[in-house]
C-alpha positions, 0 to 999 in steps of 0.5 A: 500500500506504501509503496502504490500510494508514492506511485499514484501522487503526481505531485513534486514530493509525497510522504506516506505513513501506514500505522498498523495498531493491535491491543490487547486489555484485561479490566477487573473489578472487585477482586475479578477479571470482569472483561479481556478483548483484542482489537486492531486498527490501520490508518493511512496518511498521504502528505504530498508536496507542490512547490511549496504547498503541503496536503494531507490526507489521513483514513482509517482502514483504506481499502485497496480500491479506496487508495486511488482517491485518497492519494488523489485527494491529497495532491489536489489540497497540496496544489491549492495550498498556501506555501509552508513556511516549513518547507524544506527538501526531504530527509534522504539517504537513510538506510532501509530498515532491516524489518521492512518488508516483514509482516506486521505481528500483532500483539494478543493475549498472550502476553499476559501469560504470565502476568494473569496468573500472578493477577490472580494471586493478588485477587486471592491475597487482596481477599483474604487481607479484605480488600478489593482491587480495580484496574486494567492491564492494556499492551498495545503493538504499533508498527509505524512505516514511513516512505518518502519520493526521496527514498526513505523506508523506515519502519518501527514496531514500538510495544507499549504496556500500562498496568493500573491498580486501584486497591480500596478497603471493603466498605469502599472508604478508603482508596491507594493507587498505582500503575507502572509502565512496561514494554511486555509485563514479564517485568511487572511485580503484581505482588509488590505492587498490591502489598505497597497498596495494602500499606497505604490503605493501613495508614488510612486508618487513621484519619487527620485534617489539615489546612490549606498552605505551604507543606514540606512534600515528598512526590514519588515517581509517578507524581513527579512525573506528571510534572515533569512531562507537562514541563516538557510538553510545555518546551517548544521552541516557536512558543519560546521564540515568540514568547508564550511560555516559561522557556522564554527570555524577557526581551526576546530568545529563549533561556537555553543556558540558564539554571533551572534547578539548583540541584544537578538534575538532568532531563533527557530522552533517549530512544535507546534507554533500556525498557523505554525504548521508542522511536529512533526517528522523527514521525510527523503526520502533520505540521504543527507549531512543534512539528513539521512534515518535512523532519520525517525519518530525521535520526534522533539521538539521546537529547538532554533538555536539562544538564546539571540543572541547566536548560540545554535545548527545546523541542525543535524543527529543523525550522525552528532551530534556524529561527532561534540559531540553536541545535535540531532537536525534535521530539522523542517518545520518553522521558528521564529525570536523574541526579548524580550519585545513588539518590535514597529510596522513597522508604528511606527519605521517608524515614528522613522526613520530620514532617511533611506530606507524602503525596502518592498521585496527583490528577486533573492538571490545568494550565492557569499560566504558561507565562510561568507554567502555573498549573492547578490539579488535585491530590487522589488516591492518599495524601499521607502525613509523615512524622518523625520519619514514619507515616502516621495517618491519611490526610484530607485532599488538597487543590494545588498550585504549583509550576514545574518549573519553579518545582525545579529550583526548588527541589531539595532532594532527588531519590533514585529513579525508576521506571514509573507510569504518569496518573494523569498523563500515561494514556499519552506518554507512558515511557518516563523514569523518574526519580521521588524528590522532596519539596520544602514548600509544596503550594496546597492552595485549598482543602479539596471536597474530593474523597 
C-alpha cells in the first residue's frame, strides 16, 4: 500500500505513513477479571508536496480500491495550498530498515501469560487481607512505516504496556493507587505492587485534617512525573521564540543556558534507554507549531533538555532551530529525570522526613499560566502525613498550585529513579523514569471536597 500510494501522487514530493495498531486489555473489578478483548486498527496518511504547498490526507482502514482517491485527494489540497513556511527538501539517504518488508505481528493475549496468573494471586491475597482491587492491564503493538519520493523506508514496531491498580478497603472508604509502565509485563511485580497498596490503605486508618498552605512534600515517581512531562510538553521552541511560555527570555530568545534547578538534575530522552525504548526517528503526520512534515525519518539521538540543572535545548524543527540559531532537536517518545550519585529510596527519605506530606498521585492538571507554567490539579488516591520519619495517618485532599518549573529550583532532594507510569498523563506518554524528590514548600492552595 506504501509503496502504490508514492506511485499514484503526481505531485513534486509525497510522504506516506501506514500505522498498523493491535491491543490487547484485561479490566477487573472487585477482586475479578470482569472483561479481556483484542482489537486492531490501520490508518493511512498521504502528505504530498507542490512547490511549496503541503496536503494531507489521513483514513482509517483504506481499502485497496479506496487508495486511488485518497492519494488523489491529497495532491489536489497540496496544489491549492498556501506555501509552508516549513518547507524544506526531504530527509534522504537513510538506510532501509532491516524489518521492512516483514509482516506486521500483532500483539494478543498472550502476553499476559504470565502476568494473569500472578493477577490472580493478588485477587486471592487482596481477599483474604479484605480488600478489593480495580484496574486494567492494556499492551498495545504499533508498527509505524514511513516512505518518502526521496527514498526513505523506515519502519518501527514500538510495544507499549500500562498496568493500573486501584486497591480500596471493603466498605469502599478508603482508596491507594498505582500503575507502572512496561514494554511486555514479564517485568511487572503484581505482588509488590498490591502489598505497597495494602500499606497505604493501613495508614488510612487513621484519619487527620489539615489546612490549606505551604507543606514540606515528598512526590514519588509517578507524581513527579506528571510534572515533569507537562514541563516538557510545555518546551517548544516557536512558543519560546515568540514568547508564550516559561522557556522564554524577557526581551526576546529563549533561556537555553540558564539554571533551572539548583540541584544537578538532568532531563533527557533517549530512544535507546533500556525498557523505554521508542522511536529512533522523527514521525510527523502533520505540521504543527512543534512539528513539521518535512523532519520525517530525521535520526534522533539521546537529547538532554536539562544538564546539571541547566536548560540545554527545546523541542525543535529543523525550522525552528534556524529561527532561534540553536541545535535540531525534535521530539522523542520518553522521558528521564536523574541526579548524580545513588539518590535514597522513597522508604528511606521517608524515614528522613520530620514532617511533611507524602503525596502518592496527583490528577486533573490545568494550565492557569504558561507565562510561568502555573498549573492547578488535585491530590487522589492518599495524601499521607509523615512524622518523625514514619507515616502516621491519611490526610484530607488538597487543590494545588504549583509550576514545574519553579518545582525545579526548588527541589531539595532527588531519590533514585525508576521506571514509573504518569496518573494523569500515561494514556499519552507512558515511557518516563523518574526519580521521588522532596519539596520544602509544596503550594496546597485549598482543602479539596474530593474523597
Amino acid at each position: 500500500m506504501v509503496e502504490k500510494a508514492l506511485e499514484l501522487s503526481t505531485t513534486d514530493g509525497c510522504v506516506v505513513l501506514v500505522d498498523e495498531g493491535s491491543t490487547a486489555n484485561l479490566r477487573f473489578a472487585g477482586n475479578t477479571l470482569t472483561t479481556n478483548g483484542v482489537a486492531r486498527s490501520a490508518q493511512l496518511t498521504v502528505i504530498s508536496i507542490a512547490g511549496q504547498g503541503v496536503g494531507v490526507v489521513s483514513r482509517a482502514a483504506v481499502r485497496p480500491d479506496q487508495l486511488a482517491d485518497v492519494v488523489a485527494a491529497a495532491d489536489r489540497a497540496a496544489r491549492e495550498a498556501q506555501p509552508a513556511e516549513d518547507a524544506r527538501p526531504l530527509v534522504e539517504g537513510l538506510p532501509a530498515s532491516a524489518s521492512w518488508a516483514e509482516p506486521v505481528t500483532p500483539t494478543d493475549i498472550g502476553v499476559f501469560e504470565r502476568f494473569a496468573p500472578a493477577l490472580g494471586d493478588a485477587f486471592a491475597a487482596a481477599e483474604a487481607g479484605g480488600r478489593r482491587l480495580y484496574g486494567f492491564a492494556e499492551h498495545s503493538l504499533n508498527s509505524t512505516f514511513l516512505a518518502t519520493s526521496s527514498g526513505l523506508r523506515l519502519r518501527h514496531d514500538q510495544p507499549s504496556g500500562r498496568l493500573e491498580l486501584n486497591a480500596k478497603s471493603a466498605d469502599l472508604k478508603r482508596s491507594a493507587w498505582t500503575g507502572v509502565g512496561t514494554r511486555d509485563f514479564s517485568d511487572v511485580d503484581v505482588a509488590a505492587l498490591d502489598a505497597s497498596l495494602a500499606q497505604r490503605l493501613e495508614w488510612a486508618k487513621t484519619r487527620v485534617d489539615l489546612p490549606a498552605g505551604r507543606y514540606e512534600a515528598l512526590l514519588p515517581p509517578s507524581a513527579v512525573a506528571d510534572l515533569m512531562v507537562y514541563a516538557y510538553w510545555s518546551a517548544g521552541a516557536r512558543d519560546a521564540l515568540d514568547g508564550r511560555s516559561v522557556f522564554a527570555k524577557p526581551g526576546g530568545g529563549t533561556r537555553v543556558g540558564e539554571r533551572l534547578a539548583t540541584l544537578p538534575v538532568t532531563l533527557v530522552s533517549d530512544p535507546a534507554a533500556p525498557g523505554i525504548e521508542c522511536a529512533p526517528f522523527v514521525v510527523a503526520h502533520a505540521s504543527s507549531r512543534e512539528s513539521s512534515i518535512f523532519d520525517n525519518g530525521l535520526p534522533l539521538s539521546a537529547t538532554e533538555w536539562v544538564r546539571d540543572g541547566q536548560l540545554t535545548a527545546l523541542r525543535q524543527t529543523q525550522y525552528s532551530a534556524e529561527l532561534s540559531g540553536l541545535p535540531v532537536t525534535p521530539s522523542i517518545d520518553n522521558l528521564i529525570v536523574r541526579a548524580p550519585g545513588d539518590g535514597r529510596s522513597l522508604t528511606e527519605m521517608i524515614a528522613g522526613t520530620e514532617r511533611g506530606l507524602l503525596l502518592t498521585c496527583l490528577w486533573y492538571i490545568r494550565e492557569v499560566d504558561p507565562q510561568t507554567l502555573l498549573v492547578t490539579g488535585l491530590t487522589r488516591d492518599g495524601v499521607y502525613l509523615v512524622e518523625h520519619g514514619e507515616v502516621v495517618g491519611e490526610v484530607n485532599n488538597f487543590r494545588f498550585n504549583e509550576s514545574p518549573v519553579d518545582l525545579l529550583g526548588r527541589v531539595s532532594e532527588v531519590g533514585s529513579s525508576e521506571q514509573t507510569l504518569p496518573r494523569e498523563w500515561g494514556d499519552y506518554f507512558s515511557r518516563t523514569v523518574m526519580p521521588a524528590i522532596r519539596v520544602p514548600d509544596f503550594n496546597m492552595s485549598t482543602v479539596s471536597q474530593a474523597s
